[in-house]
C-alpha positions as CSV (number, residue, x, y, z in Angstrom):
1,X,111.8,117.0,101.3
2,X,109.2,116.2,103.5
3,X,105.5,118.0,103.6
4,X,104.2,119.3,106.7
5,X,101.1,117.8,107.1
6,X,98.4,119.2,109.9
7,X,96.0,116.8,111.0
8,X,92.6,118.2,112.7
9,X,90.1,115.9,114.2
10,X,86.7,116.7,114.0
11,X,85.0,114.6,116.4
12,X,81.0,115.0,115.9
13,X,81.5,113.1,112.6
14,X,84.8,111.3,113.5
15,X,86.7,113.3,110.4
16,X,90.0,113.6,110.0
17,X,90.7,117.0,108.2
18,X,94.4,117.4,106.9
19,X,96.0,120.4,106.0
20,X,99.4,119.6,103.9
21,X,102.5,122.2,103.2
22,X,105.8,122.4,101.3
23,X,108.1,123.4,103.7
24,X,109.8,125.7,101.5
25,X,107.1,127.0,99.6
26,X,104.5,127.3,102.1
27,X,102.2,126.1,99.3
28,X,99.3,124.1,100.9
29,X,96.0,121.8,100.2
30,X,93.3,121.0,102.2
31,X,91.9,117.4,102.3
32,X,88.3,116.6,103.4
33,X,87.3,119.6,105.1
34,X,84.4,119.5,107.0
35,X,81.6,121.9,107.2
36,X,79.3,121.5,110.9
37,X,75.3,120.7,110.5
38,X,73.0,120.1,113.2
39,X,70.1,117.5,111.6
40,X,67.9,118.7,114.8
41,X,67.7,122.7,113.4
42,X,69.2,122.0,110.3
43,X,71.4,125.1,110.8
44,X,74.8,124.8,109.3
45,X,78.0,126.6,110.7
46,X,81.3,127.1,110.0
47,X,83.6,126.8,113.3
48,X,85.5,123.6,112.5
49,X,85.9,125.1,109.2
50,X,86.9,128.6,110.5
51,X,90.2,126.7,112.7
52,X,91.1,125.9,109.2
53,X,91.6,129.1,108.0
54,X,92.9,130.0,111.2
55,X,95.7,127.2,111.0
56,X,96.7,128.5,107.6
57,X,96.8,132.2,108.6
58,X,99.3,131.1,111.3
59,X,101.0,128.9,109.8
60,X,101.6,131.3,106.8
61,X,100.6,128.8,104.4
62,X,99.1,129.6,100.6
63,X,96.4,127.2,99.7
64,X,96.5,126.6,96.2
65,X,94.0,123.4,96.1
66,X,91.3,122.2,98.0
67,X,90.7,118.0,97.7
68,X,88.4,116.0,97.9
69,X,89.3,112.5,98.7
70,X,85.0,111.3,97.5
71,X,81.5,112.7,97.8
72,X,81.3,111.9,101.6
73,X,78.3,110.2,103.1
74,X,78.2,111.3,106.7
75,X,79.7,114.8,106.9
76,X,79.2,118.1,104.7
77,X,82.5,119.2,103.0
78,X,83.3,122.6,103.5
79,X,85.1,123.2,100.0
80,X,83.5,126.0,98.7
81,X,83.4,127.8,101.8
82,X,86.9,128.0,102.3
83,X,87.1,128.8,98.6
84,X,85.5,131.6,98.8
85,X,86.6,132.9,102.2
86,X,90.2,132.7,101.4
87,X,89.3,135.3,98.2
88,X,87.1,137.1,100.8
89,X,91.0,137.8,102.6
90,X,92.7,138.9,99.5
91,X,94.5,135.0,98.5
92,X,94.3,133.6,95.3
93,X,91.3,131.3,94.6
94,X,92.4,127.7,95.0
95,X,90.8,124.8,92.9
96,X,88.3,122.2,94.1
97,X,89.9,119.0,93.2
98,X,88.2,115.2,93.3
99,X,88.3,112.2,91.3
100,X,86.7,112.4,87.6
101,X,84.2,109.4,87.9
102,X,82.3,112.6,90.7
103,X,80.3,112.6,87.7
104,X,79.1,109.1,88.1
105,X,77.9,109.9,91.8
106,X,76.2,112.7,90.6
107,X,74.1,111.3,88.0
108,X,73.1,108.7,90.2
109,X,71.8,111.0,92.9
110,X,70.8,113.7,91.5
111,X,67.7,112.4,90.0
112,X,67.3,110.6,93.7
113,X,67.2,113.8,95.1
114,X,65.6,116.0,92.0
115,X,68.8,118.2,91.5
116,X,69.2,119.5,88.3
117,X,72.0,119.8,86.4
118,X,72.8,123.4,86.7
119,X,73.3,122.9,89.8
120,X,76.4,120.6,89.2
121,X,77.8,122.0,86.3
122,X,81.4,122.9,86.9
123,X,81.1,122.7,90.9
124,X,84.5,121.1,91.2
125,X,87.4,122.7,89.4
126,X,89.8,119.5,88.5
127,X,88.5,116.7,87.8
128,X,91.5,114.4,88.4
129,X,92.3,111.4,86.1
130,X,93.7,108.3,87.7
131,X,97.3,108.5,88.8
132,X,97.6,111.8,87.3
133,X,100.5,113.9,88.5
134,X,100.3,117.5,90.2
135,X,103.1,119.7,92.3
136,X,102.4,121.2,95.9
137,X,105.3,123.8,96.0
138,X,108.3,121.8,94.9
139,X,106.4,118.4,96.2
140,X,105.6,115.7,93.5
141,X,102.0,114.4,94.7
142,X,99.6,111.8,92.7
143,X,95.9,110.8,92.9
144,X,95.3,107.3,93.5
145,X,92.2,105.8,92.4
146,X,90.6,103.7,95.4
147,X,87.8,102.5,94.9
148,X,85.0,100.2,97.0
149,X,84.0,102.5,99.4
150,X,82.7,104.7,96.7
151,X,83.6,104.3,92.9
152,X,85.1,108.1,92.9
153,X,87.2,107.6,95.5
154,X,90.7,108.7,95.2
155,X,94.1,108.8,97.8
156,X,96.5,111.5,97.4
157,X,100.0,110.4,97.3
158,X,102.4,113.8,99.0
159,X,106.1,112.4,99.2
160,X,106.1,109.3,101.3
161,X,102.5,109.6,102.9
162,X,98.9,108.6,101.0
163,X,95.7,110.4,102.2
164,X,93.6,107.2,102.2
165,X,90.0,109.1,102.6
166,X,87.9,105.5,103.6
167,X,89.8,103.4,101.4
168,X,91.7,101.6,104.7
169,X,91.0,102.6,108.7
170,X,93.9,102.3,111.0
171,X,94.3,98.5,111.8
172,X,92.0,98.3,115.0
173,X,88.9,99.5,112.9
174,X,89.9,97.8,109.6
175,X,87.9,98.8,106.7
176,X,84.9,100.8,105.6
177,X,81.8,99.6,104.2
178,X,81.5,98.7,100.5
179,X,77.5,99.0,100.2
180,X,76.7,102.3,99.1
181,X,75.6,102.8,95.5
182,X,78.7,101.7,93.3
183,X,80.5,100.5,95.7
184,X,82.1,97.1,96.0
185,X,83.8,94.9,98.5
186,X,86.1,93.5,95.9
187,X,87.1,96.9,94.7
188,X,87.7,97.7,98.3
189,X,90.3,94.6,99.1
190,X,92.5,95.2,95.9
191,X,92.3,99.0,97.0
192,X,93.8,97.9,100.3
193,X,96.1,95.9,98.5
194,X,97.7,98.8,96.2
195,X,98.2,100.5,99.8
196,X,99.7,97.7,101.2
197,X,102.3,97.6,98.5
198,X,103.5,100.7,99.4
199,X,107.1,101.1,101.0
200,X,106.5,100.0,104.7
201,X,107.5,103.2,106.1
202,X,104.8,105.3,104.3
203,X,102.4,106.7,106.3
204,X,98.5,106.2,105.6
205,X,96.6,109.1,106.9
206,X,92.9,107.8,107.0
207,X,90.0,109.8,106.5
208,X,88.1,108.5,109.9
209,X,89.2,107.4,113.2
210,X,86.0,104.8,115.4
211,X,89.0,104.1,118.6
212,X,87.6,100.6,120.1
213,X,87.3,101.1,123.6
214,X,90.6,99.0,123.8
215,X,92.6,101.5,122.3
216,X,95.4,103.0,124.8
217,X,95.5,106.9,124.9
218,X,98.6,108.8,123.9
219,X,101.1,110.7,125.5
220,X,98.5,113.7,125.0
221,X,95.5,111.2,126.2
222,X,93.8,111.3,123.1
223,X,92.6,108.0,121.3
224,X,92.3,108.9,118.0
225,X,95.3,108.6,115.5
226,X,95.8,110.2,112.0
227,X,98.2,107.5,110.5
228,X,99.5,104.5,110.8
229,X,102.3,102.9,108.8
230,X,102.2,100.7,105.8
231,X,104.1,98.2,107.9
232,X,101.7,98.3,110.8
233,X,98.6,98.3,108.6
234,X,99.9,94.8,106.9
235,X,100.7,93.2,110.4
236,X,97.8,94.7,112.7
237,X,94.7,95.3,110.2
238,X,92.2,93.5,111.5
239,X,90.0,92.7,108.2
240,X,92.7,93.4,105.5
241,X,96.2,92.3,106.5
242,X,99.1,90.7,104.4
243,X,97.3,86.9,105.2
244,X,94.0,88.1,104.3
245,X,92.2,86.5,101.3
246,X,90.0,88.2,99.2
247,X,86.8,85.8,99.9
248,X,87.5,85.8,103.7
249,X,87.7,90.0,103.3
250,X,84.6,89.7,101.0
251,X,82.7,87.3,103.5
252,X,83.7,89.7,106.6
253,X,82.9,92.9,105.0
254,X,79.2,91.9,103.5
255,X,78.4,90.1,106.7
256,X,79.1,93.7,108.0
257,X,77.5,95.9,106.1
258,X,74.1,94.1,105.6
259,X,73.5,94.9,109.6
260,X,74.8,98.5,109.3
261,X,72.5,101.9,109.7
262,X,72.6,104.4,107.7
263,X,75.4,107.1,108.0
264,X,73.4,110.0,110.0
265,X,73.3,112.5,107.7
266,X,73.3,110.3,104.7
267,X,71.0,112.3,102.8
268,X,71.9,115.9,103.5
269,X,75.9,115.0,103.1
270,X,75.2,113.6,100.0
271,X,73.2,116.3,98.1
272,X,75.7,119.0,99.8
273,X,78.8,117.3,98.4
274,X,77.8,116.6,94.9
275,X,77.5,120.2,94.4
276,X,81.0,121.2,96.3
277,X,79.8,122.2,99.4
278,X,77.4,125.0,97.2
279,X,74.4,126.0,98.5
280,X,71.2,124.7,97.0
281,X,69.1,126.8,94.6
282,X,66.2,128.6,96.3
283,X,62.6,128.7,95.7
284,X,61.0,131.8,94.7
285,X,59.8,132.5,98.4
286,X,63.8,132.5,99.1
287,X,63.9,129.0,100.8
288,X,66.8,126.8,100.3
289,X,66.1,122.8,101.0
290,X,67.9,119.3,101.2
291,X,65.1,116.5,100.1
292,X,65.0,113.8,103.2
293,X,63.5,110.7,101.6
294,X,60.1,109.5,104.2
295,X,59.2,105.5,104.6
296,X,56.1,104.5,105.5
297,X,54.9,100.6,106.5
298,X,53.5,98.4,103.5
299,X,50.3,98.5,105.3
300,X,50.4,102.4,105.3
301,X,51.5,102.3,101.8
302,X,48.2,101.0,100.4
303,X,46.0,102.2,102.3
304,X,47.6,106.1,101.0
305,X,47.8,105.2,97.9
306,X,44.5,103.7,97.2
307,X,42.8,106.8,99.2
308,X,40.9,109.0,96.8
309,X,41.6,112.7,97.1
């Protein structure tokens, strides 16, 4: 049997949010859901996340776990929000599920950010080991670990489709970077690789969609596409293909990332998402805060720092 799988766009942050559903059961998951944050007032809202609970509600659906594919860099996940409001309307609490090396990201931001470590103890539910096994309804699924990107990062594996997260793009965009902490550009090719070897009729939901301005629109006019096909993915991807080498994907993707920016909301995404989506602890005035890291010219640097006070 075939899942049902929901795919919402979320186009400030170019996320693909998937909701995914036994048929029979109606059991669900979410994948990468996505909370909204404006870096000019710092507010954060819930609207995207709200038309998820609103597709579950109408779809019937029972969530019983909430995934995480990795601790995102350029969107806040809205995990524990839709945790708690699905209690809030009388369902049972689902888990918070991600990859077990989570812990690895943690400890190497949280002292970058001065988070302490109640403040990550037990925020995700399941820690998942690599190709473990769990049910959705009367689906088998399995977590693959994919690194490169990110050394957590997992795919989920429903019937014949894998929820990539940033592990592969759909062929036009290629690949993700490999340059954040942990990450590697060799761990990203043989990740591409283990999906590439998949039947040629899976489908590869990704976790972002960048359309070129090439891209023709649908029957709907939209540009942006959830999936492609192992098949298309290993004729069409334009850094990672069936031909492609490991040093030419190496050479192409460091080349890359050594002119890229950072992710917007770099900073904020990642202290919100090593906690789950929880909110930070507050100062004693009631104030909660996300650390923004300043940078200042060398010149400016040592004239500062030889200034008496």
């Amino acid at each position: 049997m075939k899942p049902d799988v929901f795919p919402r766009f979320e186009p400030v942050t170019a996320t693909w949010q998937y909701v995914v559903a036994d048929p029979a059961t109606r059991d669900a998951v979410i994948i990468d859901s996505v909370l909204d944050f404006n870096p000019a007032s710092n507010q954060i809202s819930t609207e995207t996340a709200d038309r998820l609970l609103s597709l579950v509600s109408e779809n019937n659906l029972t969530v019983t776990r909430i995934l995480e594919t990795h601790a995102h860099a350029d969107h806040l996940t809205a995990s524990t929000y839709l945790q708690q409001q699905l209690v809030k309307l009388g369902k049972p609490r689902p888990d918070i599920g991600i990859g077990a090396r989570i812990t690895q990201v943690q400890s190497t931001f949280a002292p970058r950010y001065g988070i302490e470590d109640s403040e990550l103890s037990n925020v995700f539910d399941k820690l998942f080991q690599d190709n473990e096994e769990f049910t959705l309804g009367n689906l088998g699924a399995k977590v693959l670990h994919l690194p490169g990107h990110t050394p957590d990062h997992v795919g989920y594996l429903i019937g014949e489709n894998v929820f990539t997260g940033d592990s592969i793009f759909n062929p036009d965009v290629g690949s993700a970077r490999a340059d954040f902490p942990g990450g590697s550009a060799v761990a990203l090719y043989n990740s591409a690789r283990t999906l590439l070897d998949f039947p040629g009729h899976y489908r590869l939901y990704v976790g972002h969609d960048y359309p070129p301005e090439s891209r023709a629109e649908n029957e709907a006019g939209e540009k942006y596409k959830p999936y492609t096909t192992v098949k298309e993915q290993r004729e069409d991807n334009k850094h990672v293909n069936t031909g492609t080498r490991e040093e030419e994907f190496m050479k192409l993707r460091l080349e890359r990332d050594s002119i890229l920016g950072e992710p917007r909301l770099l900073h904020q995404s990642l202290q919100w998402n090593i906690r789950a989506g929880r909110l930070p602890k507050a100062t004693g005035a009631g104030d909660m805060f996300l650390h923004l890291p300043i940078k200042a010219s060398k010149q400016l640097m040592s004239i500062m720092q030889g200034a008496k006070l």
